[in-house]
MDAnalysis code that builds the backbone (N, CA, C; Angstrom):
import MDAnalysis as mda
import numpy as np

u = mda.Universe.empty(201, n_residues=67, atom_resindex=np.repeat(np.arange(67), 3), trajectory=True)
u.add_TopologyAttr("name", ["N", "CA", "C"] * 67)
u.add_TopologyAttr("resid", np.arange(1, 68))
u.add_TopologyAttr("resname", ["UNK", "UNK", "UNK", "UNK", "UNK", "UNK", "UNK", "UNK", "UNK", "UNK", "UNK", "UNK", "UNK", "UNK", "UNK", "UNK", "UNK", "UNK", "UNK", "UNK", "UNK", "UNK", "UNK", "UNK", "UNK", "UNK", "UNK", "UNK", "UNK", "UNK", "UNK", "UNK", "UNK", "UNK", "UNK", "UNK", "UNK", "UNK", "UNK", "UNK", "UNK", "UNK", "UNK", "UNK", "UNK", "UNK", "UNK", "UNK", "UNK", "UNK", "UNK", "UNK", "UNK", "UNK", "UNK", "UNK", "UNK", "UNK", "UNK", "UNK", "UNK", "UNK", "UNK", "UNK", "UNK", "UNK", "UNK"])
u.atoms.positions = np.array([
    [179.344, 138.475, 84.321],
    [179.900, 137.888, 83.119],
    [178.749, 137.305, 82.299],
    [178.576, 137.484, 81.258],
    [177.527, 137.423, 80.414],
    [177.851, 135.601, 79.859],
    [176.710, 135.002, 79.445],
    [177.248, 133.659, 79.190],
    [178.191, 133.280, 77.680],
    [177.813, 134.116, 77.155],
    [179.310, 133.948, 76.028],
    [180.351, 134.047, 76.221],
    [180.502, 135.363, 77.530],
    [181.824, 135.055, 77.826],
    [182.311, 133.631, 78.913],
    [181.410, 133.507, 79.397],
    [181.273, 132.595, 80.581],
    [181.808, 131.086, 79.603],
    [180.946, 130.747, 78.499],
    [181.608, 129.314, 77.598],
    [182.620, 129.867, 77.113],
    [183.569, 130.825, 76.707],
    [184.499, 131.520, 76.703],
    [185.634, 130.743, 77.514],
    [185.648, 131.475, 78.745],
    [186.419, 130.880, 79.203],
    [186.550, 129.364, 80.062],
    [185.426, 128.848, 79.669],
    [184.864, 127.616, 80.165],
    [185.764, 126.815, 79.032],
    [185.560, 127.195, 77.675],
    [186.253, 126.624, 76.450],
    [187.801, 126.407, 76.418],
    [188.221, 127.765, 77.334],
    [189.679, 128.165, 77.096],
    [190.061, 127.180, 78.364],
    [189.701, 126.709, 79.451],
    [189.540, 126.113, 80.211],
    [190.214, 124.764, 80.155],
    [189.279, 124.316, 79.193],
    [189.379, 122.912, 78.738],
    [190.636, 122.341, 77.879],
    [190.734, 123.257, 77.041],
    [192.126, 123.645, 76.315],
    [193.285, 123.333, 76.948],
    [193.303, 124.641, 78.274],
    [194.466, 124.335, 78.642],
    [194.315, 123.458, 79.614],
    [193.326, 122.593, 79.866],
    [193.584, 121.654, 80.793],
    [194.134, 120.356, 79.987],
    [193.972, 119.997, 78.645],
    [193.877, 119.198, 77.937],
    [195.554, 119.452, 77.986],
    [196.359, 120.458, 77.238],
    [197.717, 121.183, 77.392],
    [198.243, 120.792, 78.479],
    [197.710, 120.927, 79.760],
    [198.584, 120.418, 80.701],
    [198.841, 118.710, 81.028],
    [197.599, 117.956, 80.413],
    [197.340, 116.702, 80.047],
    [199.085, 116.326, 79.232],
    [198.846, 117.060, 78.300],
    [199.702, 116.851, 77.380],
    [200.978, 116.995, 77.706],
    [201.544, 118.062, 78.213],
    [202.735, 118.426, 78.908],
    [203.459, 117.048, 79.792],
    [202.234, 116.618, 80.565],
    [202.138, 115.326, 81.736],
    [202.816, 114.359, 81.180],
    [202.166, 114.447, 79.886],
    [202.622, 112.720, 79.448],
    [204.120, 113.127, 78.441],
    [203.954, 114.153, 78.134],
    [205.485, 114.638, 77.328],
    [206.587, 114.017, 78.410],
    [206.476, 115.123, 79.644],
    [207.464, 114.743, 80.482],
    [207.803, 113.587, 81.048],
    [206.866, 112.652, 80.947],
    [206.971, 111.771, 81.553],
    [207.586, 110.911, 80.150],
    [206.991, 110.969, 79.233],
    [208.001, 110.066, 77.950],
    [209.442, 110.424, 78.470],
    [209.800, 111.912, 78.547],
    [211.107, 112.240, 78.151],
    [212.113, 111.542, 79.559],
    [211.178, 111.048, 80.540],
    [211.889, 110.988, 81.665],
    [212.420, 109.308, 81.163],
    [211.154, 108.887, 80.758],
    [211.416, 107.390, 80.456],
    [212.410, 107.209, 79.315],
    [212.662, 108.314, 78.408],
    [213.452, 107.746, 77.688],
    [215.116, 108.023, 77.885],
    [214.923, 108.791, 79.195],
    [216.313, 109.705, 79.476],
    [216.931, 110.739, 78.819],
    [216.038, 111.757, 78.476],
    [216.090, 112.925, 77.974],
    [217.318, 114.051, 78.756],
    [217.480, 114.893, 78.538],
    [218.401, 115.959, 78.577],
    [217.686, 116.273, 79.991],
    [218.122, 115.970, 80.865],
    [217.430, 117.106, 82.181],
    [216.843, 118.047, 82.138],
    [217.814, 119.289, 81.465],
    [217.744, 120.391, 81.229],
    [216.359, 120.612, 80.298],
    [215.988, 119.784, 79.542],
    [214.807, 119.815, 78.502],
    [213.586, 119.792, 79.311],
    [214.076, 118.563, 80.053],
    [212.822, 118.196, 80.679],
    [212.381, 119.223, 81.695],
    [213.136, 119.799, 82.573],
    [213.124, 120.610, 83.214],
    [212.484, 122.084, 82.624],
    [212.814, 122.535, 81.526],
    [211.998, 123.517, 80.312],
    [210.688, 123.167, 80.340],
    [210.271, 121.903, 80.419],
    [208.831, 121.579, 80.125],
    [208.278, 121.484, 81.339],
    [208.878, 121.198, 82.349],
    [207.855, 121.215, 83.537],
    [207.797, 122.668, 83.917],
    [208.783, 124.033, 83.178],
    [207.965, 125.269, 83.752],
    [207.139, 125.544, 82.730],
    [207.065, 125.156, 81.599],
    [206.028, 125.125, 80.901],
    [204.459, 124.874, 81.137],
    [204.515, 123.510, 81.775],
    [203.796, 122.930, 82.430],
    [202.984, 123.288, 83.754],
    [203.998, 124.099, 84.633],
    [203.890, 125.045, 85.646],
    [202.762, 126.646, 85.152],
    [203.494, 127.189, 83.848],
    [202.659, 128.025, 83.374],
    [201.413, 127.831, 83.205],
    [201.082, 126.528, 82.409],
    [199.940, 126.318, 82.065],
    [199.064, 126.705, 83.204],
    [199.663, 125.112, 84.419],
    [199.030, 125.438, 85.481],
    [197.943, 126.564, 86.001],
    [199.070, 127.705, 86.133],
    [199.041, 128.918, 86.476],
    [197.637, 129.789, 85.569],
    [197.576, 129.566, 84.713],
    [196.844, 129.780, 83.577],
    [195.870, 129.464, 83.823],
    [195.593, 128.103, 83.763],
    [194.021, 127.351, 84.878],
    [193.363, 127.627, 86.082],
    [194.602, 128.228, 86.821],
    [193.978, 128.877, 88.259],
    [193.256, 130.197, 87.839],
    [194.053, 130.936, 86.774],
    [193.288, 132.348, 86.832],
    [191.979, 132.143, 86.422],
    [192.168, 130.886, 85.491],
    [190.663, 130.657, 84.590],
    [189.755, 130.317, 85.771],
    [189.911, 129.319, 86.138],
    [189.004, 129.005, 87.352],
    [188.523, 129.713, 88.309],
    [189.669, 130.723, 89.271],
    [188.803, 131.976, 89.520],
    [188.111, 132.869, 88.731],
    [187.952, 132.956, 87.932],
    [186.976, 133.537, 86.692],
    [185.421, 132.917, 86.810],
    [185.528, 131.398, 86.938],
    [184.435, 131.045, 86.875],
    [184.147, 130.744, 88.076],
    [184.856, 130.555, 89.236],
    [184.032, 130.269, 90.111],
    [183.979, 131.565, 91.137],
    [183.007, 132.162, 90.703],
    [183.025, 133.398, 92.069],
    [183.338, 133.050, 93.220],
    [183.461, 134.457, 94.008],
    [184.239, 134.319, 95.749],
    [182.613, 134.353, 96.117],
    [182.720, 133.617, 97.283],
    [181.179, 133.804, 97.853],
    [181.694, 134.215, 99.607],
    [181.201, 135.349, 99.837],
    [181.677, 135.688, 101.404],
    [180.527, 135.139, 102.230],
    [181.467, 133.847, 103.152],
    [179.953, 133.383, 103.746],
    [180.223, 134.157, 105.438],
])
């Protein structure tokens, strides 16, 4: 991976880690204010996606090393 792409997804990284930041504290308002279950529940697979999203990124950057 060449290093442009490498701050690439180092960038995209950060993003969605910031996104899942965000998601965190959404859900957690909506819990405190007694939101629709059902809403809240929408946002934590949202939240779940992101997740998911970060793992692929992260194996991206951190190579497998066979020891």
């Amino acid at each position: 991976m060449s290093d442009q792409e490498q701050a690439d997804v180092r960038l995209e990284f950060a993003r969605l880690k910031q996104e899942h930041l965000d998601f965190d504290a959404a859900i957690n308002a909506m819990i405190t204010t007694g939101c629709d279950p059902l809403q809240i529940q929408r946002m934590k697979k949202k939240k779940l996606a992101v997740k998911d999203k970060l793992r692929a990124l992260e194996d991206r950057i951190v190579p497998d090393i066979i020891a």
